[in-house]
C-alpha positions as CSV (number, residue, x, y, z in Angstrom):
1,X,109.4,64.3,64.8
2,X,110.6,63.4,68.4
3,X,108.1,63.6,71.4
4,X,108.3,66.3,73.3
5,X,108.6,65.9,77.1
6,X,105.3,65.8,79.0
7,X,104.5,67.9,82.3
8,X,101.7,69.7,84.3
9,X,102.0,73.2,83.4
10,X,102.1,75.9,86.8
11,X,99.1,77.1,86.9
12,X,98.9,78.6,90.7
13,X,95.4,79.2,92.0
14,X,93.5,76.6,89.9
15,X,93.7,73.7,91.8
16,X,95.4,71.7,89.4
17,X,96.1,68.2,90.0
18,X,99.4,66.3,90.3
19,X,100.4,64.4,87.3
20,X,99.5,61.0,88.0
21,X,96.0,62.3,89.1
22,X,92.6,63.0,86.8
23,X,93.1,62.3,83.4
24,X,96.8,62.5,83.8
25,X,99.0,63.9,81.5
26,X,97.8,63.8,77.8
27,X,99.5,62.3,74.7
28,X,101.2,64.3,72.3
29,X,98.6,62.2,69.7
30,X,95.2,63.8,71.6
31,X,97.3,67.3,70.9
32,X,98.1,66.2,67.5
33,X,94.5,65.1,66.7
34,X,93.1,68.4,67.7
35,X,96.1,70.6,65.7
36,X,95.0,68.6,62.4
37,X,91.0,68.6,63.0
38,X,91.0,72.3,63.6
39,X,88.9,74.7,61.3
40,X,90.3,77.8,62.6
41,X,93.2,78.6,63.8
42,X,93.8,81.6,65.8
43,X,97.1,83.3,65.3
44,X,98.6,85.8,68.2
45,X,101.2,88.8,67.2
46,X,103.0,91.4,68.3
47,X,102.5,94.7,66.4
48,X,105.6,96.8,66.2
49,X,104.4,99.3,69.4
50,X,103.8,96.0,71.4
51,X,99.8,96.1,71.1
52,X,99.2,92.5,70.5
53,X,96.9,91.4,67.5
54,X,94.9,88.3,67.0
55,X,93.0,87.0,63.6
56,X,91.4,84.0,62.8
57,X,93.4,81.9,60.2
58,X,92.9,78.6,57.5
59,X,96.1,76.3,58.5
60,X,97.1,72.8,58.5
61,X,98.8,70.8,60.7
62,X,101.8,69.4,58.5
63,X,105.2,67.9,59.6
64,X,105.5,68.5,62.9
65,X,104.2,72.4,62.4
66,X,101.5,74.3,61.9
67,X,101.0,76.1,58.2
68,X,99.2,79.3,56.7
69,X,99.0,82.0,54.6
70,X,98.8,85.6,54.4
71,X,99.1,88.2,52.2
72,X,102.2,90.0,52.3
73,X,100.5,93.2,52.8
74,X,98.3,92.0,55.8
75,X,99.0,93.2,59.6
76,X,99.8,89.8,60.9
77,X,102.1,88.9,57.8
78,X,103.9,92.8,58.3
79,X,103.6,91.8,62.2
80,X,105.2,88.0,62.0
81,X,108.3,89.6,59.3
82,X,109.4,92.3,62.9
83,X,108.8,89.5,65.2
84,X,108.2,85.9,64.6
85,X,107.4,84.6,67.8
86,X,103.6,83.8,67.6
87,X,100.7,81.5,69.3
88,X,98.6,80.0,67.5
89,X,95.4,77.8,69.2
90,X,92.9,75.7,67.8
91,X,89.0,76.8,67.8
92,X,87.5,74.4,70.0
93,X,87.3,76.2,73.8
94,X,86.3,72.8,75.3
95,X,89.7,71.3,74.6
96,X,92.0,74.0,73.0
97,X,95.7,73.4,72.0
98,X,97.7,76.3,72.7
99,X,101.0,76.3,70.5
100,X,103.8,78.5,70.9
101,X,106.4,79.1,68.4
102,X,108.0,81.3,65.6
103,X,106.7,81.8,62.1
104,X,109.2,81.0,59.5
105,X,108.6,82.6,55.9
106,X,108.6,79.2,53.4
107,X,109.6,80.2,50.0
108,X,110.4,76.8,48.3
109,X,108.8,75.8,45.5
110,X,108.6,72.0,46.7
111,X,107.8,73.1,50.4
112,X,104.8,75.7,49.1
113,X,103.3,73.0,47.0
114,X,103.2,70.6,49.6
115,X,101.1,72.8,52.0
116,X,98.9,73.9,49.0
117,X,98.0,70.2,48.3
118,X,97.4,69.6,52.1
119,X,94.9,73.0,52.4
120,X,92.9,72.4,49.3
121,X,92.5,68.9,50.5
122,X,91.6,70.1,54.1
123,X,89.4,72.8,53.1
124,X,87.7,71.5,49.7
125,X,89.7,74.4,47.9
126,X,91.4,74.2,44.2
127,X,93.7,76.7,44.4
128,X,96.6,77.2,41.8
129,X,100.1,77.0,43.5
130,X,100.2,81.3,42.0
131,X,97.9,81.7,44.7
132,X,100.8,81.5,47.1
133,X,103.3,83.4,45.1
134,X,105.9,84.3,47.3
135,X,105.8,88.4,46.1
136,X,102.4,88.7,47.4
137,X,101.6,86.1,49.6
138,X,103.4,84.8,52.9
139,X,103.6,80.5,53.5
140,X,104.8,80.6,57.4
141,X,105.2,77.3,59.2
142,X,105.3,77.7,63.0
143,X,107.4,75.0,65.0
144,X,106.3,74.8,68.4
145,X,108.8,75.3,71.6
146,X,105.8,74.9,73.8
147,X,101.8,73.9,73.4
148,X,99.9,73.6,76.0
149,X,96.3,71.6,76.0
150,X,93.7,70.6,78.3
151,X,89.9,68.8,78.6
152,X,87.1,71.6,79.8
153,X,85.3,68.3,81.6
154,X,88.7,67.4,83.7
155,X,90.1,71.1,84.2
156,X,92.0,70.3,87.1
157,X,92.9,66.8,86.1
158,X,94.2,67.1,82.2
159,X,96.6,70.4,81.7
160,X,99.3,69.1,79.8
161,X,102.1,71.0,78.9
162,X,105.0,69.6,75.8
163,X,108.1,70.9,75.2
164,X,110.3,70.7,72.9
165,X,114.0,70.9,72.2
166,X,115.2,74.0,70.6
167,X,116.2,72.4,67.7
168,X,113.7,69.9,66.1
């Protein structure tokens, strides 16, 4: 995966800090870290009204993207099929990783197994690759465009913003 280009996001108001100032602008590695150490995952769609909808999801942070599962049937899975563009953040409010992105539906056999073998292993789990059939449950791998991160104890100092080609 290439690294994305680095900048301080516009944040008017906040008295954010030039790049070169406070922490400076992260690494993509300190937002990397955070994707794959996250519990919980929060994952932001758009119902088909426009009401936004948020739930809490298991992921992992796999090849450049982040991973999860849904049942077919669920509101986000019915939400992300209409619209794919999503955000997903990490759970830790001290120093969250925003990610923004669309969902794409994995149905490959090969691809499916990989991100089965990398959940169980995350999450102490032993489930059977059936558990992700494709007829009733939803792999989608998000590919950022944008994430954004930041340390709570240098607020105006850290904001870091990567972007990403449209293509990678």
């Amino acid at each position: 995966m290439l690294e994305p280009s680095r900048a301080r996001p516009h944040m008017p108001g906040y008295g954010i800090l030039p790049a070169d100032e406070g922490t400076g602008l992260l690494p993509w590695s300190w937002a990397c870290e955070r994707l794959t150490g996250s519990h919980d995952y929060w994952l932001s769609t758009v119902r088909p009204d426009g009401r936004p909808h948020a739930m809490p999801v298991w992921g992992v942070w796999l090849d450049g993207a982040l991973w999860f599962s849904s049942s077919r049937a669920s509101r986000k899975a019915r939400n992300l099929a209409a619209r794919a563009d999503c955000v997903v953040t990490t759970d830790d409010p001290h120093e969250p990783v925003v990610l923004e992105g669309r969902a794409a539906t994995v149905v490959d056999p090969a691809g499916i197994a990989v991100f089965l073998a990398a959940l169980n292993g995350k999450y102490g789990t032993a489930y059977g690759i059936d558990f992700l059939d494709p007829a009733v449950n939803s792999t989608f791998r998000v590919r950022p465009s944008e994430v954004f991160g930041l340390v709570q104890e240098d607020f105006t100092g850290s904001p870091t913003r990567w972007s990403f080609p449209a293509e990678h």
